[in-house]
Backbone atoms as SQL, in Angstrom:
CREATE TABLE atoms (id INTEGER PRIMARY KEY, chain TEXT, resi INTEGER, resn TEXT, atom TEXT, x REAL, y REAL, z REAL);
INSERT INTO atoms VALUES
  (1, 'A', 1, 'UNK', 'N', 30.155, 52.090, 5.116),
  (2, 'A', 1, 'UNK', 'CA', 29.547, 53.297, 4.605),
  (3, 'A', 1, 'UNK', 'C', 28.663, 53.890, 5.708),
  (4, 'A', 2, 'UNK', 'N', 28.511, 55.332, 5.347),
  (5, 'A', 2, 'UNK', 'CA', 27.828, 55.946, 6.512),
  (6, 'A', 2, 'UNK', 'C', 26.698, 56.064, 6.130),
  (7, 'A', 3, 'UNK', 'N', 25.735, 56.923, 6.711),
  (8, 'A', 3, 'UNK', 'CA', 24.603, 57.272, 6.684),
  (9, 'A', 3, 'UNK', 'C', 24.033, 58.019, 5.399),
  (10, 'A', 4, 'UNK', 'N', 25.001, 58.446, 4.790),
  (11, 'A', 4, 'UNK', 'CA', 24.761, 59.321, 3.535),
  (12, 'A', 4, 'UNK', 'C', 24.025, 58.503, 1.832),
  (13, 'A', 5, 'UNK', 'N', 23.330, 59.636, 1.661),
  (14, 'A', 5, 'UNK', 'CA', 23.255, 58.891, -0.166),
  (15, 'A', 5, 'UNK', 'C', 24.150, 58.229, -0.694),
  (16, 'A', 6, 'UNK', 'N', 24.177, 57.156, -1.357),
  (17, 'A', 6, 'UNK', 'CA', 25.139, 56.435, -2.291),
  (18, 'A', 6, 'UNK', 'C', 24.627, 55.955, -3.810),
  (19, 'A', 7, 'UNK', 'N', 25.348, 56.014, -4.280),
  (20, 'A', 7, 'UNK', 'CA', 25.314, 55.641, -5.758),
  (21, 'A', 7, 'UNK', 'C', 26.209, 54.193, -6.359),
  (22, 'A', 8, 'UNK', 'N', 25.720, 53.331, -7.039),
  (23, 'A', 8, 'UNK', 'CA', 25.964, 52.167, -7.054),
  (24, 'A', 8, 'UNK', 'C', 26.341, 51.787, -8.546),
  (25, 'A', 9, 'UNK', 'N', 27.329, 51.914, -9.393),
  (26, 'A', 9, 'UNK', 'CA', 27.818, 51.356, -10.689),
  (27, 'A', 9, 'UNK', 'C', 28.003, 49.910, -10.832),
  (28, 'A', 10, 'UNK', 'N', 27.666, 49.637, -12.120),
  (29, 'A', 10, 'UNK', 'CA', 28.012, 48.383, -12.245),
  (30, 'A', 10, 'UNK', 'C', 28.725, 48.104, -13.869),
  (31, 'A', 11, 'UNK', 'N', 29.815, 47.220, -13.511),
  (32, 'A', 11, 'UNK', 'CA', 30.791, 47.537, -14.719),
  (33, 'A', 11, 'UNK', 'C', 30.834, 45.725, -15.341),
  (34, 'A', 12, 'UNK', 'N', 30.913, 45.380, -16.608),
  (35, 'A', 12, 'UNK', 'CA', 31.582, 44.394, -17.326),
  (36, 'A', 12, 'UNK', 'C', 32.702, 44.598, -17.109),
  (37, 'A', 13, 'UNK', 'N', 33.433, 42.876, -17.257),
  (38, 'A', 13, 'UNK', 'CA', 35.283, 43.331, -17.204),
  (39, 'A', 13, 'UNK', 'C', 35.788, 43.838, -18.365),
  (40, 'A', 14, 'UNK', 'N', 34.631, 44.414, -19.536),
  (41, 'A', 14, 'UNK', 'CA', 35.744, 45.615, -20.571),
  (42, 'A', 14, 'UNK', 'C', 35.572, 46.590, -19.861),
  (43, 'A', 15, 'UNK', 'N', 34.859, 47.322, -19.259),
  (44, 'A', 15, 'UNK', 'CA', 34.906, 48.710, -18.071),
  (45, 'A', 15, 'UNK', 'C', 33.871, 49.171, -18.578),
  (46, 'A', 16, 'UNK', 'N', 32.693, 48.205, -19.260),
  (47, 'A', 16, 'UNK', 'CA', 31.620, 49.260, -19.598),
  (48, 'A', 16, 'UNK', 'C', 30.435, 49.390, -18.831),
  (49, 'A', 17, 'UNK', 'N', 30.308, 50.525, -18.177),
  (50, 'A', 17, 'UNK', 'CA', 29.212, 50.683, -17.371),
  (51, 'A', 17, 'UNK', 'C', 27.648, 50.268, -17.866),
  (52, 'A', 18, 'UNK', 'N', 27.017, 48.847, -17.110),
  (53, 'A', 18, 'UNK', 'CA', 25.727, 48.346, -17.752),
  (54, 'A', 18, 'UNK', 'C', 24.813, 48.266, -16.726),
  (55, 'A', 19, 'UNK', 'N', 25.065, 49.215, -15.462),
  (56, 'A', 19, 'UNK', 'CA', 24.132, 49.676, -14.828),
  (57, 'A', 19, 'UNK', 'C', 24.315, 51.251, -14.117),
  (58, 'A', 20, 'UNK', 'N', 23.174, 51.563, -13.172),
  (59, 'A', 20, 'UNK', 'CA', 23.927, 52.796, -12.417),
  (60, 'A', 20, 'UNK', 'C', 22.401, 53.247, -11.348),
  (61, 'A', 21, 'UNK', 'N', 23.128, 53.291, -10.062),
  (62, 'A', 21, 'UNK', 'CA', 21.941, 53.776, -9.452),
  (63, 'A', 21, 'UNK', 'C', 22.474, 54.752, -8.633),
  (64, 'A', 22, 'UNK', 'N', 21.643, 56.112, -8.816),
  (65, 'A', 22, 'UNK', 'CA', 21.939, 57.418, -8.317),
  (66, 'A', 22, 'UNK', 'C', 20.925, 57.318, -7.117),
  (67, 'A', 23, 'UNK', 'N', 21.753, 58.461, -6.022),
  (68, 'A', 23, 'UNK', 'CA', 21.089, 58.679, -5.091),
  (69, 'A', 23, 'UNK', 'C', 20.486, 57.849, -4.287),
  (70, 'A', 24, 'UNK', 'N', 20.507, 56.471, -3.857),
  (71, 'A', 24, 'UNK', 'CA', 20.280, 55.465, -3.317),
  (72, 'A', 24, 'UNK', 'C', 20.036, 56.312, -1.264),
  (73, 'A', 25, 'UNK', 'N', 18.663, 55.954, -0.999),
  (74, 'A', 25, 'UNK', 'CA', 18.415, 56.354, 0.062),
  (75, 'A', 25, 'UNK', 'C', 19.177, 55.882, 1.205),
  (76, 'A', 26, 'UNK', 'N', 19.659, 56.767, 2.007),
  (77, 'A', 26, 'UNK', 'CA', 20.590, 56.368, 3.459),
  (78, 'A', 26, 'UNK', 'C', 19.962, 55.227, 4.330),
  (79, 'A', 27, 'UNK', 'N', 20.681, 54.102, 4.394),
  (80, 'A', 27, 'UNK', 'CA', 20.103, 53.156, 5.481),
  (81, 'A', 27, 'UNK', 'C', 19.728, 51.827, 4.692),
  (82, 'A', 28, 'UNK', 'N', 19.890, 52.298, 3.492),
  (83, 'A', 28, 'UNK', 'CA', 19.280, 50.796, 2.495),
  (84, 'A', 28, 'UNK', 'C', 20.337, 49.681, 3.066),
  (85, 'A', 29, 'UNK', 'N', 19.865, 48.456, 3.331),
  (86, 'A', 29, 'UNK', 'CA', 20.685, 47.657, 3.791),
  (87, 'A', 29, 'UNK', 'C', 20.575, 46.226, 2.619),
  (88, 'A', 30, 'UNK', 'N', 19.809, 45.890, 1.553),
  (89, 'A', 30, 'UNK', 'CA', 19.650, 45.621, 0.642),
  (90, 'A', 30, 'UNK', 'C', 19.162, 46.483, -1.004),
  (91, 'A', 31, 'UNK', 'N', 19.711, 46.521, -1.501),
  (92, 'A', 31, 'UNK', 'CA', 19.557, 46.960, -3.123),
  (93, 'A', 31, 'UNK', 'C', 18.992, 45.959, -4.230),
  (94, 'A', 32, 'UNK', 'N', 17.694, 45.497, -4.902),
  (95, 'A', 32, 'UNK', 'CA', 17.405, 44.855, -6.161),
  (96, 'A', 32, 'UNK', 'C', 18.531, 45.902, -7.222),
  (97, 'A', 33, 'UNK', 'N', 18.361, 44.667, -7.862),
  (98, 'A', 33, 'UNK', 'CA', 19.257, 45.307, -8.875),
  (99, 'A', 33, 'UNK', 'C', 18.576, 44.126, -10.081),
  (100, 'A', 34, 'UNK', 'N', 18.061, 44.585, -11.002),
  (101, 'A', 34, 'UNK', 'CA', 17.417, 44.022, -12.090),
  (102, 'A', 34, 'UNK', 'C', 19.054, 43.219, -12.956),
  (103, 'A', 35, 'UNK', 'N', 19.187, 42.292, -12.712),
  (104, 'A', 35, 'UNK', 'CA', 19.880, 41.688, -13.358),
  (105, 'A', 35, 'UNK', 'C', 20.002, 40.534, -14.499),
  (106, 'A', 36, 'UNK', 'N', 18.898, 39.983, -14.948),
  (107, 'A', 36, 'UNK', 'CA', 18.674, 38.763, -15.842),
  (108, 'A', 36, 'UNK', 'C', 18.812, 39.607, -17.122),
  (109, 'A', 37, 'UNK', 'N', 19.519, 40.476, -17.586),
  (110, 'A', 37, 'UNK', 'CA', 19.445, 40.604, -18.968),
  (111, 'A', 37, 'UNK', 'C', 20.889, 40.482, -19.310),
  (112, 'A', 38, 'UNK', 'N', 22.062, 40.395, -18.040),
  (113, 'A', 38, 'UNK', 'CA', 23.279, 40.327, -18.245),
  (114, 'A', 38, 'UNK', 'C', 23.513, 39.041, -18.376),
  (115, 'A', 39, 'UNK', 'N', 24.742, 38.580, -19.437),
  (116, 'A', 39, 'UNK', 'CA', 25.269, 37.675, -19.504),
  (117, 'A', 39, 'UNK', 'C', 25.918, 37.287, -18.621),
  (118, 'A', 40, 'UNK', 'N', 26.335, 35.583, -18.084),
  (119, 'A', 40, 'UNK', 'CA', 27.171, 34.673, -17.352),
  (120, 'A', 40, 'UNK', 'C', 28.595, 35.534, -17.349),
  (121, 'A', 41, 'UNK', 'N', 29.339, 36.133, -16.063),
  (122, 'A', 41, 'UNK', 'CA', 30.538, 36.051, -15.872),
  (123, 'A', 41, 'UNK', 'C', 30.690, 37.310, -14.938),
  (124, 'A', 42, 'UNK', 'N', 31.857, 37.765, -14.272),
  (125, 'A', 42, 'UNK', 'CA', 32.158, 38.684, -13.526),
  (126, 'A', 42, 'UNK', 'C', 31.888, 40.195, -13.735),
  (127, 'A', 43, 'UNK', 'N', 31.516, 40.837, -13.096),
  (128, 'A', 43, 'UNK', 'CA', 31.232, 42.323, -13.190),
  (129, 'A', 43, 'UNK', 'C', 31.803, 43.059, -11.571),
  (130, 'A', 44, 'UNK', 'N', 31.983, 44.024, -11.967),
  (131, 'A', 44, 'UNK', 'CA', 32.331, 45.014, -10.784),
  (132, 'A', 44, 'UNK', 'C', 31.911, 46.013, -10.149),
  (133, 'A', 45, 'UNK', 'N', 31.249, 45.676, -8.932),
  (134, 'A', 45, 'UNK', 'CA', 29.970, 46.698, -8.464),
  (135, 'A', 45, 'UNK', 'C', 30.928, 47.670, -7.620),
  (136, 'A', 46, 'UNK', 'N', 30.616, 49.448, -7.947),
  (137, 'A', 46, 'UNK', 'CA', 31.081, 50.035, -6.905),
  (138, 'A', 46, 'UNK', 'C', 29.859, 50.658, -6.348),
  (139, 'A', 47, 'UNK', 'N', 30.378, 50.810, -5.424),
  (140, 'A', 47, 'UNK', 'CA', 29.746, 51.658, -4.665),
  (141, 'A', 47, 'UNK', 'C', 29.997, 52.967, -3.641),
  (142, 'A', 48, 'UNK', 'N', 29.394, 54.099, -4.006),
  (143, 'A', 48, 'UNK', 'CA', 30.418, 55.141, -3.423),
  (144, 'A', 48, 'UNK', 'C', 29.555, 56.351, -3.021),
  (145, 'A', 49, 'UNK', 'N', 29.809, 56.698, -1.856),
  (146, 'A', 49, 'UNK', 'CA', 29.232, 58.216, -1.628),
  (147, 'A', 49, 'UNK', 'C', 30.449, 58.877, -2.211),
  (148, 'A', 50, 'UNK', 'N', 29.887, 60.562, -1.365),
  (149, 'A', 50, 'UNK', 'CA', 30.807, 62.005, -1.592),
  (150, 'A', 50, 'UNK', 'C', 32.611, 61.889, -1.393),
  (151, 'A', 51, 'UNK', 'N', 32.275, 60.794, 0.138),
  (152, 'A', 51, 'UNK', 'CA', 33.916, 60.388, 1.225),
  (153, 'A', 51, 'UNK', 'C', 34.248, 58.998, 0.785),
  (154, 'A', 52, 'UNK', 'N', 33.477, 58.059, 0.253),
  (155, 'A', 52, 'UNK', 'CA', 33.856, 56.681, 0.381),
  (156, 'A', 52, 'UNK', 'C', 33.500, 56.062, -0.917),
  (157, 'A', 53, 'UNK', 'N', 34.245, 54.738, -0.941),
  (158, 'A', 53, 'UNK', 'CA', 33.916, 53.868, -2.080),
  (159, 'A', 53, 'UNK', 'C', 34.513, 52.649, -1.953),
  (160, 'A', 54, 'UNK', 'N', 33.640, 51.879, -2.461),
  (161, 'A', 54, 'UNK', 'CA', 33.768, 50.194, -2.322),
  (162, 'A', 54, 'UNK', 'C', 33.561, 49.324, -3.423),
  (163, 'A', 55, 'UNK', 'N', 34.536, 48.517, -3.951),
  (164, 'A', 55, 'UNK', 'CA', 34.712, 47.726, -4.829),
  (165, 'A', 55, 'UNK', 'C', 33.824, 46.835, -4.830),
  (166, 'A', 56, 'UNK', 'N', 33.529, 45.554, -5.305),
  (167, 'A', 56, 'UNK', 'CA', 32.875, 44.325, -4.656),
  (168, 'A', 56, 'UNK', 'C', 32.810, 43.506, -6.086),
  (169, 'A', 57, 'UNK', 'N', 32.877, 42.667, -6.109),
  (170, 'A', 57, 'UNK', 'CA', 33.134, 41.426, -7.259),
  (171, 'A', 57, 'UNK', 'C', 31.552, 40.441, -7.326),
  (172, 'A', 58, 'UNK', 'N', 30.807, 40.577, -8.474),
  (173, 'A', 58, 'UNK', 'CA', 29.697, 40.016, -8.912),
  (174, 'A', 58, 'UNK', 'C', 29.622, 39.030, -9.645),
  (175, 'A', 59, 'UNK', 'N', 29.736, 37.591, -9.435),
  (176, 'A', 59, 'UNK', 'CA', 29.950, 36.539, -10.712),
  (177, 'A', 59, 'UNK', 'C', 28.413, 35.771, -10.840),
  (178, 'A', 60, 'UNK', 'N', 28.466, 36.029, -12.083),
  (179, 'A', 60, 'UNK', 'CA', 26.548, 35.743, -12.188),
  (180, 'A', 60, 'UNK', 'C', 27.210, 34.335, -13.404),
  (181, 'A', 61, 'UNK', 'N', 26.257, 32.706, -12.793),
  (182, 'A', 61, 'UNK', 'CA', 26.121, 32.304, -13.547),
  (183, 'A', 61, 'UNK', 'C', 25.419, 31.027, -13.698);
C-alpha cells in the first residue's frame, strides 16, 4: 500500500461486518484494533484504499 488514507473492515466468516475503520492516517505502520469482545475463530481483515486492497486472515483464539 501506498502513502494514501486507508480504511480497514473486518468481517466474521458469515460476511458480517463487526468492525470498520475509516480514513486511517497515511504511514500507520501498526493499527489497535479493539478486539476482546469477538468470539474464538477466523475473521477477514481487508484493507483498502481508492487503487488497492488486501485480504489478510485473522484467527483469534
Amino acid at each position: 500500500m501506498n502513502d494514501e488514507q486507508f480504511n480497514v473492515q473486518l468481517f466474521d466468516v458469515t460476511g458480517k461486518n463487526v468492525m470498520e475503520l475509516r480514513e486511517v492516517k497515511a504511514g500507520a505502520r501498526e493499527i489497535p484494533l479493539a478486539i476482546g469482545h469477538l468470539e474464538n475463530g477466523m475473521y477477514l481483515v481487508n484493507v483498502f484504499t481508492a487503487s488497492e486492497r488486501q485480504t489478510l486472515r485473522l484467527i483469534i483464539h
